[in-house]
mmCIF file of the N, C-alpha and C atoms, coordinates in Angstrom:
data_MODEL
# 
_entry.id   MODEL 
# 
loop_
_atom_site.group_PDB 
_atom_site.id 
_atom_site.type_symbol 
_atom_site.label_atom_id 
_atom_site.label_alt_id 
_atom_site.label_comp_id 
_atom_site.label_asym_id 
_atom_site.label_entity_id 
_atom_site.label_seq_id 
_atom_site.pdbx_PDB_ins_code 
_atom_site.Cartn_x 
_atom_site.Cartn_y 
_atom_site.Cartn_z 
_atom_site.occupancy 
_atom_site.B_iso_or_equiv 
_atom_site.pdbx_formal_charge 
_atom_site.auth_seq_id 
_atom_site.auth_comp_id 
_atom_site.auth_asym_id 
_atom_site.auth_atom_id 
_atom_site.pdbx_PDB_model_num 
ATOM 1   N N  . UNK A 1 1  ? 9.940   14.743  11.494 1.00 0.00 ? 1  UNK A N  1 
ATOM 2   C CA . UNK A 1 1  ? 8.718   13.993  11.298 1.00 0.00 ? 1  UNK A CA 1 
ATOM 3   C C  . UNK A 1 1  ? 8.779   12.765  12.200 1.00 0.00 ? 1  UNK A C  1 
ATOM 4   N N  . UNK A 1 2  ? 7.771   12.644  13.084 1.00 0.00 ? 2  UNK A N  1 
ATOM 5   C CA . UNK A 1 2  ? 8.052   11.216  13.875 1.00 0.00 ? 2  UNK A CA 1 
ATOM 6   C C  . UNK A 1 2  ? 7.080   9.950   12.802 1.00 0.00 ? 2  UNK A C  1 
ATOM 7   N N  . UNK A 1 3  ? 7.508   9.467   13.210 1.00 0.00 ? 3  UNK A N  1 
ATOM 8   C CA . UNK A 1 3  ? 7.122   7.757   12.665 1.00 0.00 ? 3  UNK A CA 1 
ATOM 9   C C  . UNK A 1 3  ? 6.020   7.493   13.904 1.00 0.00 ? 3  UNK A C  1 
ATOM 10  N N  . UNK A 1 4  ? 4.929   6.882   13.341 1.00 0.00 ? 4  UNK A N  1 
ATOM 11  C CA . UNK A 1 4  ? 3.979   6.292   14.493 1.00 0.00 ? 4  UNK A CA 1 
ATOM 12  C C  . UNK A 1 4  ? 3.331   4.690   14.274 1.00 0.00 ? 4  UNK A C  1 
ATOM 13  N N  . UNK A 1 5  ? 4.334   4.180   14.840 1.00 0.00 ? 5  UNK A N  1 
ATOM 14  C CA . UNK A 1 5  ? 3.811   2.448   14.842 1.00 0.00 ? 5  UNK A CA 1 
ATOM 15  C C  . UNK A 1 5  ? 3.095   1.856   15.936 1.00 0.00 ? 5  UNK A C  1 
ATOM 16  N N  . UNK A 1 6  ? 1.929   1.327   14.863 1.00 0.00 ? 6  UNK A N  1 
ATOM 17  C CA . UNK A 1 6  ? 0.717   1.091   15.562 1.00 0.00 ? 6  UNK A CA 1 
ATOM 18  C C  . UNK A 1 6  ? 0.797   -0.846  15.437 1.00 0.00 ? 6  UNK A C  1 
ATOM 19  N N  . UNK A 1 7  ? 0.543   -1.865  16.280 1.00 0.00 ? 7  UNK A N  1 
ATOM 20  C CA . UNK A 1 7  ? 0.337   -3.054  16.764 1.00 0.00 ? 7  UNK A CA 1 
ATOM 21  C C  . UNK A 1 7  ? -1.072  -2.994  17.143 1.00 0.00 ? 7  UNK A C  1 
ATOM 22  N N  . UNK A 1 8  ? -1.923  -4.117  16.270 1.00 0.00 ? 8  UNK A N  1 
ATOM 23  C CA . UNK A 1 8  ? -3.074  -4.455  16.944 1.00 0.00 ? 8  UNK A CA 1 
ATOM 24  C C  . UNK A 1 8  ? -3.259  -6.074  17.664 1.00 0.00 ? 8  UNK A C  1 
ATOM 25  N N  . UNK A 1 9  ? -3.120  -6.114  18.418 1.00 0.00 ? 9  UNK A N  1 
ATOM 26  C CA . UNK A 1 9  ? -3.168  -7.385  19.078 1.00 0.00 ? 9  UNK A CA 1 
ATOM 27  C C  . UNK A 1 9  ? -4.624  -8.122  19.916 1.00 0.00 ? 9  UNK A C  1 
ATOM 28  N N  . UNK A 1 10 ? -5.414  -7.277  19.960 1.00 0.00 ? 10 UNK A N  1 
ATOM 29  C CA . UNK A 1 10 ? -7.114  -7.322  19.834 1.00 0.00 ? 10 UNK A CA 1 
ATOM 30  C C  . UNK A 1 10 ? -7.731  -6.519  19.032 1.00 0.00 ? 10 UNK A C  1 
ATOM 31  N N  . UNK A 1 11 ? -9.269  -6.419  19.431 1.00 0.00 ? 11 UNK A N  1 
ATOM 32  C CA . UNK A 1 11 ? -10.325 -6.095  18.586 1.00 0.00 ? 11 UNK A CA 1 
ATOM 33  C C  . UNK A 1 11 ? -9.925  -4.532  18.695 1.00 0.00 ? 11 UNK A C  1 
ATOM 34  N N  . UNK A 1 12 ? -10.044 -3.824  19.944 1.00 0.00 ? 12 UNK A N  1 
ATOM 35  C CA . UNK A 1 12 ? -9.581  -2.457  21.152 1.00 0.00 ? 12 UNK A CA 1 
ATOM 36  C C  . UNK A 1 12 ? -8.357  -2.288  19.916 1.00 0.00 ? 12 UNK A C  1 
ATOM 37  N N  . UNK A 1 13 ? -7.401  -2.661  19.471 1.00 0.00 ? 13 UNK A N  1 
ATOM 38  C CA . UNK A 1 13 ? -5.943  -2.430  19.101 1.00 0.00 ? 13 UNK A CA 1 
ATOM 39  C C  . UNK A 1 13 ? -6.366  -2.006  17.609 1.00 0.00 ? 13 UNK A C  1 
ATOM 40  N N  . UNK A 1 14 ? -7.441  -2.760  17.032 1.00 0.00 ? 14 UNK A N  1 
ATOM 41  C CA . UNK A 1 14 ? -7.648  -2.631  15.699 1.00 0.00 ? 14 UNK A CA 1 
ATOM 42  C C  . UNK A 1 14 ? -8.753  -1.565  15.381 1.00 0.00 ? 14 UNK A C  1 
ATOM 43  N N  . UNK A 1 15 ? -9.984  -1.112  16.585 1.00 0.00 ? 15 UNK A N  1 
ATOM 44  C CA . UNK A 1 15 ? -10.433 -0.088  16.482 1.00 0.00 ? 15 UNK A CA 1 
ATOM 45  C C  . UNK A 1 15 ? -9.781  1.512   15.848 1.00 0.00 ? 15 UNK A C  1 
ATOM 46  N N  . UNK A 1 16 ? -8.233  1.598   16.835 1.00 0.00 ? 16 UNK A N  1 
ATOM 47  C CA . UNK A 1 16 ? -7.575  2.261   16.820 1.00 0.00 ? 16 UNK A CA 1 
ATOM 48  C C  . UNK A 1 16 ? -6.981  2.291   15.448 1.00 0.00 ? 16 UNK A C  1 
ATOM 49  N N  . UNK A 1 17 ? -6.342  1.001   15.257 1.00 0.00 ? 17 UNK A N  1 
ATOM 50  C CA . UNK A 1 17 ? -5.897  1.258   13.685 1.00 0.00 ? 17 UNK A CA 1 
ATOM 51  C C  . UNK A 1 17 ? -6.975  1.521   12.881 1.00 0.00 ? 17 UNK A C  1 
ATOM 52  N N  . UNK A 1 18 ? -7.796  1.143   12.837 1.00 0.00 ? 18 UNK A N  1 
ATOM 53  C CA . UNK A 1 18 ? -8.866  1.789   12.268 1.00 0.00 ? 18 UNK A CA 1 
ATOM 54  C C  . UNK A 1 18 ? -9.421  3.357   11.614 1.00 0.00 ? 18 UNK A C  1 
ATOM 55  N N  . UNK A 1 19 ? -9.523  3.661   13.161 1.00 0.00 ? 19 UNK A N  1 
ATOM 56  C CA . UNK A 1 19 ? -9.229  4.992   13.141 1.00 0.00 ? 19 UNK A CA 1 
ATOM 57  C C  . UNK A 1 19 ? -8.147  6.274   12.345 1.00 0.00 ? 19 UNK A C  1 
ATOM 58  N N  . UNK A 1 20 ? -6.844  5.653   12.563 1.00 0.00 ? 20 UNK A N  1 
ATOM 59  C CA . UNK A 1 20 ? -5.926  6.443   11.856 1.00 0.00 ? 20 UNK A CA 1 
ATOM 60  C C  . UNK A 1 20 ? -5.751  5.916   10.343 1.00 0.00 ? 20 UNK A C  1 
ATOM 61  N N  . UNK A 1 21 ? -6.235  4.821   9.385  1.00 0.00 ? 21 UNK A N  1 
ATOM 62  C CA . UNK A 1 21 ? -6.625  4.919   8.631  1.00 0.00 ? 21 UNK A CA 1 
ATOM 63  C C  . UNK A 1 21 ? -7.989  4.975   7.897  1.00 0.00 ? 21 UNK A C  1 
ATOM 64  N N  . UNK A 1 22 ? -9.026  5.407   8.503  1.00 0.00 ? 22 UNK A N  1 
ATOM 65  C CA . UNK A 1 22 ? -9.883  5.736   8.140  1.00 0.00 ? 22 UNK A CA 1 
ATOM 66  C C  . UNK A 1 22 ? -10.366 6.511   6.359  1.00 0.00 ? 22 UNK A C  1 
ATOM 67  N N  . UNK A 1 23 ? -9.432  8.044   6.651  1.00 0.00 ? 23 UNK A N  1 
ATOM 68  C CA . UNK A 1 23 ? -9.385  8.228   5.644  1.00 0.00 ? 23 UNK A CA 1 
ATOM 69  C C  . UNK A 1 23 ? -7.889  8.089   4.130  1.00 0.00 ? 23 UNK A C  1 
ATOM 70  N N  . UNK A 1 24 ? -7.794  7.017   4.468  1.00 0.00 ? 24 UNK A N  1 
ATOM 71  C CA . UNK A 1 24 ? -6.624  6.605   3.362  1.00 0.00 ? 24 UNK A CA 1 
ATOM 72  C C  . UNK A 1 24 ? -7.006  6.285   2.271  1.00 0.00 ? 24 UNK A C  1 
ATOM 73  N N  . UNK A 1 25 ? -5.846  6.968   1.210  1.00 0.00 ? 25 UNK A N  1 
ATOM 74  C CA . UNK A 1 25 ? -6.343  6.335   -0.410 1.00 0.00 ? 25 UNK A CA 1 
ATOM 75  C C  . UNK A 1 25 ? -5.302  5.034   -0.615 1.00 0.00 ? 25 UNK A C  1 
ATOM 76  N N  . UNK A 1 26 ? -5.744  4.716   -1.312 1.00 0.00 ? 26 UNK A N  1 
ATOM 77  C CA . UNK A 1 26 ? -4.739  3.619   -2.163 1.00 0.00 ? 26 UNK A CA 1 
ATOM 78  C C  . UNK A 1 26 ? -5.294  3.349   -3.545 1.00 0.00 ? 26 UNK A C  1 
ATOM 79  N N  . UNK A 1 27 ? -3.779  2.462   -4.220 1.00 0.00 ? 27 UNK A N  1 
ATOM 80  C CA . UNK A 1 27 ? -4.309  2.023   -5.123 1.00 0.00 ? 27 UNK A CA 1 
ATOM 81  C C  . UNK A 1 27 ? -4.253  0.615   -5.456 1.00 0.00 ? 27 UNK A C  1 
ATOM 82  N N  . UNK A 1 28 ? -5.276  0.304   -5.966 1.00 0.00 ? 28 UNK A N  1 
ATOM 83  C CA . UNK A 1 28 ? -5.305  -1.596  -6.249 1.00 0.00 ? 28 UNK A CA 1 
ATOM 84  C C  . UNK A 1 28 ? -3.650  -2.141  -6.537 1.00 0.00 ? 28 UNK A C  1 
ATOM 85  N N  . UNK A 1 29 ? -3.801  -1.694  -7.533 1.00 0.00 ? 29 UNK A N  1 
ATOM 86  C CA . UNK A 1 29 ? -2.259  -2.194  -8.420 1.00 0.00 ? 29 UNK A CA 1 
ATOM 87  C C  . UNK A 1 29 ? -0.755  -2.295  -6.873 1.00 0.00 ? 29 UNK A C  1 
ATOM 88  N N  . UNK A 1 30 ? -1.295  -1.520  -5.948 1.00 0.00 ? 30 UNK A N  1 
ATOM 89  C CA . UNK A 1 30 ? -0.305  -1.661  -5.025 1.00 0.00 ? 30 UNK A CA 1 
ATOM 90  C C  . UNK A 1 30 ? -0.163  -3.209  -4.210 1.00 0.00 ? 30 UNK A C  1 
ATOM 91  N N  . UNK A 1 31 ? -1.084  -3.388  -4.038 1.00 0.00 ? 31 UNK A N  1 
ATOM 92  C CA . UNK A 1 31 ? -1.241  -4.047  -2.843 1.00 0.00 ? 31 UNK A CA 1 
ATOM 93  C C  . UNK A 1 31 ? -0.579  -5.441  -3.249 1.00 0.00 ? 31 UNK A C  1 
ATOM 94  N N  . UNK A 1 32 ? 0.142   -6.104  -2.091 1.00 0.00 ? 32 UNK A N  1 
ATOM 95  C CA . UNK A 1 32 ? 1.095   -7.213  -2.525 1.00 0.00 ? 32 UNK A CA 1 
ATOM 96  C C  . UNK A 1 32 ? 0.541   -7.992  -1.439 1.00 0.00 ? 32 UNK A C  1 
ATOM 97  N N  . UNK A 1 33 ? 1.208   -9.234  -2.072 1.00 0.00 ? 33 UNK A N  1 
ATOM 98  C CA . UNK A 1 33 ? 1.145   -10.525 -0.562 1.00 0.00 ? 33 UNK A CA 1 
ATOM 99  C C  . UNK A 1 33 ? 1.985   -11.213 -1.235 1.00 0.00 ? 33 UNK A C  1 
ATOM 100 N N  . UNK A 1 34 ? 3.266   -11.737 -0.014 1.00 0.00 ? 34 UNK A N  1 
ATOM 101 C CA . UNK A 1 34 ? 4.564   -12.094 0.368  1.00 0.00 ? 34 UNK A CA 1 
ATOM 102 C C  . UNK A 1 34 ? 4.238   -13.418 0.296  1.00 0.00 ? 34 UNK A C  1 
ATOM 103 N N  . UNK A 1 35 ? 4.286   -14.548 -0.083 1.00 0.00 ? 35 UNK A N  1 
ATOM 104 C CA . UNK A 1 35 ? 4.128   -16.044 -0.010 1.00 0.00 ? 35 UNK A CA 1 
ATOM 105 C C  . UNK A 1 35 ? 5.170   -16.148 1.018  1.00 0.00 ? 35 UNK A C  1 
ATOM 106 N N  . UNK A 1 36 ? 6.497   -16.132 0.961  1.00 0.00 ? 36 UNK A N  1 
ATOM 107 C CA . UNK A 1 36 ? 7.335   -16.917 1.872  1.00 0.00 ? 36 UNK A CA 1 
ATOM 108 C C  . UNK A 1 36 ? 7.499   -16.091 3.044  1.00 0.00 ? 36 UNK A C  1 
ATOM 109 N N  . UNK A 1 37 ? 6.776   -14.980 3.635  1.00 0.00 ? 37 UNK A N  1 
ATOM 110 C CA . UNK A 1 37 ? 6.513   -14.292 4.908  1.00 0.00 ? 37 UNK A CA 1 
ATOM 111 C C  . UNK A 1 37 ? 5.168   -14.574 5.060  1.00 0.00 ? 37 UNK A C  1 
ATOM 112 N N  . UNK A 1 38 ? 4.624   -14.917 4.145  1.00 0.00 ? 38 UNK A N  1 
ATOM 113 C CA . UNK A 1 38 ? 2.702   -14.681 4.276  1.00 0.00 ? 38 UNK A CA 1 
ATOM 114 C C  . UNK A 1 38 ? 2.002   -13.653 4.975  1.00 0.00 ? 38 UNK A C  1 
ATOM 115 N N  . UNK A 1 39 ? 2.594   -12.343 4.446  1.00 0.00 ? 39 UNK A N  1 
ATOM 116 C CA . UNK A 1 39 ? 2.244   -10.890 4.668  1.00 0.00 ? 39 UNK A CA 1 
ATOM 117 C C  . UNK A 1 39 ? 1.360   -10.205 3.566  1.00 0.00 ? 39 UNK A C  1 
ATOM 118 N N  . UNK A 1 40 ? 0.300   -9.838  3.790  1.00 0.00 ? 40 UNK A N  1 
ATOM 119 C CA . UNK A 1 40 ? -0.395  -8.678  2.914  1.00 0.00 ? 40 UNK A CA 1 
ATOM 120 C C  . UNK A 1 40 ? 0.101   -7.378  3.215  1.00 0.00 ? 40 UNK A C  1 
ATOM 121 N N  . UNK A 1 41 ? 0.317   -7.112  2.115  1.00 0.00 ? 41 UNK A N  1 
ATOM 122 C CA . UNK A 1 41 ? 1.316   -5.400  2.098  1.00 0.00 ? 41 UNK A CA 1 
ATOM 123 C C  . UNK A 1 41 ? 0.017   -4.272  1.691  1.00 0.00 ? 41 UNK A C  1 
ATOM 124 N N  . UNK A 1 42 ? -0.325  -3.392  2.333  1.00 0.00 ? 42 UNK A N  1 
ATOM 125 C CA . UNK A 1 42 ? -1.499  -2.479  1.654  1.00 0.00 ? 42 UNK A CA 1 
ATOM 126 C C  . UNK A 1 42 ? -0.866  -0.572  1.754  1.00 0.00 ? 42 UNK A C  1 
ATOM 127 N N  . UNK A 1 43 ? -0.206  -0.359  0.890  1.00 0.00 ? 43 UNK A N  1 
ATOM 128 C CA . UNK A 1 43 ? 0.582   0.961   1.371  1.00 0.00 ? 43 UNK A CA 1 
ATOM 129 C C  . UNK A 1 43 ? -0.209  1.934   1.032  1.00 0.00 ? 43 UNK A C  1 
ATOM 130 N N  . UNK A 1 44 ? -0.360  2.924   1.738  1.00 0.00 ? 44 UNK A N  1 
ATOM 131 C CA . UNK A 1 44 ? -1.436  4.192   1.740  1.00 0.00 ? 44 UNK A CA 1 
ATOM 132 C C  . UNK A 1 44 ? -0.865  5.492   1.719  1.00 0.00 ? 44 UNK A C  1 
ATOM 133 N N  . UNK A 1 45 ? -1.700  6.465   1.845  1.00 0.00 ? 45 UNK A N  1 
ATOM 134 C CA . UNK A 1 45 ? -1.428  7.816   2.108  1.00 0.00 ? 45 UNK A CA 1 
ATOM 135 C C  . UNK A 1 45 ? -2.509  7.746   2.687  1.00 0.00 ? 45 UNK A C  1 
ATOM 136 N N  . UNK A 1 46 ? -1.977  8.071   3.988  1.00 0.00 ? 46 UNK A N  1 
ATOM 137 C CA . UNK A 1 46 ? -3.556  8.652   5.360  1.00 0.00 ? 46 UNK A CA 1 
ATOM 138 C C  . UNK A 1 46 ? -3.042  10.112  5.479  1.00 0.00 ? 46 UNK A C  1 
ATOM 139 N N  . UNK A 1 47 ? -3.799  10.398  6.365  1.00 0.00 ? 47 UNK A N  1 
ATOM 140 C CA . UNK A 1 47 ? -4.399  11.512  6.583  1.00 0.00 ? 47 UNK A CA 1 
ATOM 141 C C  . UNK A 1 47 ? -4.094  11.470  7.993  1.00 0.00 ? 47 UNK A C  1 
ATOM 142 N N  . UNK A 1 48 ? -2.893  12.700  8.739  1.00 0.00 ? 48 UNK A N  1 
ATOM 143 C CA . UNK A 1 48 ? -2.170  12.626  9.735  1.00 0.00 ? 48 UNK A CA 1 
ATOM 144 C C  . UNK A 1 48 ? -3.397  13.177  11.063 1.00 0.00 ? 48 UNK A C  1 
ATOM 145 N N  . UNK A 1 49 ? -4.039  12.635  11.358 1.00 0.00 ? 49 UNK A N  1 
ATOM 146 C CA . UNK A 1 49 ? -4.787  12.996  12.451 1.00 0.00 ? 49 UNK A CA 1 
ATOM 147 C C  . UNK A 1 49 ? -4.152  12.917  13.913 1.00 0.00 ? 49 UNK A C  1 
ATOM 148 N N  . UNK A 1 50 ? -2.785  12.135  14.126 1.00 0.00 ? 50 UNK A N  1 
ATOM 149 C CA . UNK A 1 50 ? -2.785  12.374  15.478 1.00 0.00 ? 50 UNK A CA 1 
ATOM 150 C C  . UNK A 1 50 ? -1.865  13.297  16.054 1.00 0.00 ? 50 UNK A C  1 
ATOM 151 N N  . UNK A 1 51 ? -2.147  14.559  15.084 1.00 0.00 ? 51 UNK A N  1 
ATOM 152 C CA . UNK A 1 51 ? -1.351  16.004  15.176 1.00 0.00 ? 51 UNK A CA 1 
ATOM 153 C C  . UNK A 1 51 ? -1.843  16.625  15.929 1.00 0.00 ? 51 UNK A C  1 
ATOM 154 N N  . UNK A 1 52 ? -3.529  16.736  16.029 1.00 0.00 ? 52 UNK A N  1 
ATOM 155 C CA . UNK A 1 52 ? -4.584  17.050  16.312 1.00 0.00 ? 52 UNK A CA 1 
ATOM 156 C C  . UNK A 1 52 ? -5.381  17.760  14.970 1.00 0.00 ? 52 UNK A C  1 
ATOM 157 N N  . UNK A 1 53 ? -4.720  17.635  13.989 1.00 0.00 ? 53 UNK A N  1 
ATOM 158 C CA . UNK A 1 53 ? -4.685  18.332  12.736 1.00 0.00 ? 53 UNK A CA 1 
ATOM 159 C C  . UNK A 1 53 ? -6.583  17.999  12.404 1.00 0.00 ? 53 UNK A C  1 
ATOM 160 N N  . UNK A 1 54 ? -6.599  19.572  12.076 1.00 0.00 ? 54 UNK A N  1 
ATOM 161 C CA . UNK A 1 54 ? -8.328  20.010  11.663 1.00 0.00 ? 54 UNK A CA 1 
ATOM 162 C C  . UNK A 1 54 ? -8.719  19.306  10.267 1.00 0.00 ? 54 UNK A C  1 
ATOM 163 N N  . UNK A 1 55 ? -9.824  18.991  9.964  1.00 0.00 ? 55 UNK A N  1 
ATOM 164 C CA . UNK A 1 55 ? -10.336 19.154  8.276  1.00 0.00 ? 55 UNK A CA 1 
ATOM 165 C C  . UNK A 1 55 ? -10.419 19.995  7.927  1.00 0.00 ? 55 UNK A C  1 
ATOM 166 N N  . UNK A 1 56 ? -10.239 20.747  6.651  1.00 0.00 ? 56 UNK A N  1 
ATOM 167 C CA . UNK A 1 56 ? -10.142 22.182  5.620  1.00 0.00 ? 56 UNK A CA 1 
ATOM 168 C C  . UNK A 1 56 ? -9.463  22.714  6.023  1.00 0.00 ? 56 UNK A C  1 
ATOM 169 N N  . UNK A 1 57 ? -8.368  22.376  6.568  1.00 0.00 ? 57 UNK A N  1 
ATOM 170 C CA . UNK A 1 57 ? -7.171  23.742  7.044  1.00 0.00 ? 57 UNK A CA 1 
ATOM 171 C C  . UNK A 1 57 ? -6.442  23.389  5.363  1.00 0.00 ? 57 UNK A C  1 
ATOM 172 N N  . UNK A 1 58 ? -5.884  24.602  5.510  1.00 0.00 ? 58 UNK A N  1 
ATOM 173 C CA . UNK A 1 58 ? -5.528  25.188  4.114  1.00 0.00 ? 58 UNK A CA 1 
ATOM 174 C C  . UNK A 1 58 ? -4.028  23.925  3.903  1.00 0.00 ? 58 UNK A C  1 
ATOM 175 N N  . UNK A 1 59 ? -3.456  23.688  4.679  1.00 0.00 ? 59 UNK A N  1 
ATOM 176 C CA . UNK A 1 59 ? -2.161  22.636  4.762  1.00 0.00 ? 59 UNK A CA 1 
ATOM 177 C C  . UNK A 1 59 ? -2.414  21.159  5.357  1.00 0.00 ? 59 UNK A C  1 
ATOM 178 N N  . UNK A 1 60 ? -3.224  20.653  5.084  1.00 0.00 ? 60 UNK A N  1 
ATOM 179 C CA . UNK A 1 60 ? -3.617  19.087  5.890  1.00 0.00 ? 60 UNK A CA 1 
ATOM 180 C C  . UNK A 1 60 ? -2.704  18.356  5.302  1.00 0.00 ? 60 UNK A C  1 
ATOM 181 N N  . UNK A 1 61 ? -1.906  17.863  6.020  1.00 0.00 ? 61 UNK A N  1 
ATOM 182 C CA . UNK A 1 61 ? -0.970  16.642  5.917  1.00 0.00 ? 61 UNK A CA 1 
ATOM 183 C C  . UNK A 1 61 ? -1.524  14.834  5.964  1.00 0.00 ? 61 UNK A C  1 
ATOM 184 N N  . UNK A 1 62 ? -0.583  14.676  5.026  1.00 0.00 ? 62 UNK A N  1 
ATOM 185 C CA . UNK A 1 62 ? -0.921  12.640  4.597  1.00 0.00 ? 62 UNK A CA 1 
ATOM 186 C C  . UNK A 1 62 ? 0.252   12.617  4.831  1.00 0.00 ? 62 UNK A C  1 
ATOM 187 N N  . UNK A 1 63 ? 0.630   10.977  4.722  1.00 0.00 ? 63 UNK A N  1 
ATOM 188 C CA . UNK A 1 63 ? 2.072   10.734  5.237  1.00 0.00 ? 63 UNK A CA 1 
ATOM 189 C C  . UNK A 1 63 ? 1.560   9.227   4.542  1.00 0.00 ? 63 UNK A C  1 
ATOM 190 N N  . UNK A 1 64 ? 2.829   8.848   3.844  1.00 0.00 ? 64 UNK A N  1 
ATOM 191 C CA . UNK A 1 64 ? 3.293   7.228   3.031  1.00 0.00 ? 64 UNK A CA 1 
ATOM 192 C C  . UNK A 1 64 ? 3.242   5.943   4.481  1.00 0.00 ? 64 UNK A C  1 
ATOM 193 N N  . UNK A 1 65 ? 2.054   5.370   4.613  1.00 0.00 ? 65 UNK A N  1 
ATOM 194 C CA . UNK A 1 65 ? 2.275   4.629   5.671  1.00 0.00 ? 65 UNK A CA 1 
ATOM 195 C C  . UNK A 1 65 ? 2.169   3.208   4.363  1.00 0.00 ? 65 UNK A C  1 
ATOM 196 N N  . UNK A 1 66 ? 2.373   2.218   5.356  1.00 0.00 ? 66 UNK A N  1 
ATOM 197 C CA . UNK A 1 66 ? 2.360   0.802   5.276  1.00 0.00 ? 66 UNK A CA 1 
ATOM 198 C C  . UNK A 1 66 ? 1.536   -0.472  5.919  1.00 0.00 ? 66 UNK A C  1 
ATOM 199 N N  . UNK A 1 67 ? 0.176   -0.708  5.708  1.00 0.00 ? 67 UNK A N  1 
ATOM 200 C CA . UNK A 1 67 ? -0.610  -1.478  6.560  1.00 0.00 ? 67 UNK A CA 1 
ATOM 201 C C  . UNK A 1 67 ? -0.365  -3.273  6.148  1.00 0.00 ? 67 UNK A C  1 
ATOM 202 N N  . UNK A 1 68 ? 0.032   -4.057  6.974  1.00 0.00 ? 68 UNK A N  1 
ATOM 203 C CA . UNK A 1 68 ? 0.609   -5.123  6.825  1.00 0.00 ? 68 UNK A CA 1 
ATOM 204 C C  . UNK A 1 68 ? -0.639  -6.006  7.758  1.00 0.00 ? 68 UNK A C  1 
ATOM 205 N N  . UNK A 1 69 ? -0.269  -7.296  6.944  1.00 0.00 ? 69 UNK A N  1 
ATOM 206 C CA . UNK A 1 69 ? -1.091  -8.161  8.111  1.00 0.00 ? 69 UNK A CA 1 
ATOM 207 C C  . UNK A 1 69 ? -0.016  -9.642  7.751  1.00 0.00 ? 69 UNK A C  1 
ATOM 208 N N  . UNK A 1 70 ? -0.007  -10.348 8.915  1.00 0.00 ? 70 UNK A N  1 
ATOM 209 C CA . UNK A 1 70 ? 0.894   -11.433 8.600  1.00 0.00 ? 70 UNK A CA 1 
ATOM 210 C C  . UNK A 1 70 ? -0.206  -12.719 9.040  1.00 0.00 ? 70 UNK A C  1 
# 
């Protein structure tokens, strides 16, 4: 399984993140923020699109990501 770490450092950078979480669930009760890093923690299950992976295929893969903002 590769790991895919995404950096948005403009608007262009965050489109993209955008994109690959688009369709992510979460849940409220998750979501944290770090006082002494001053990080928002938002952990998901997306939806692996940059497989090239179809909608309604009988096996569509999510994967445990981690969306952070500092």
């Amino acid at each position: 399984m590769s790991q895919l770490k995404l950096v948005a450092l403009d608007t262009e950078d965050l489109e993209i993140i955008s994109a690959h979480v688009q369709d992510a669930v979460t849940k409220v009760g998750d979501l944290s923020y770090t006082a002494k890093e001053k990080r928002f923690l938002v952990p998901l299950n997306r939806f692996v699109w940059e497989n090239g992976t179809r909608i309604f295929r009988q096996h569509n893969e999510r994967r445990q990501s981690v969306l952070h903002f500092d």
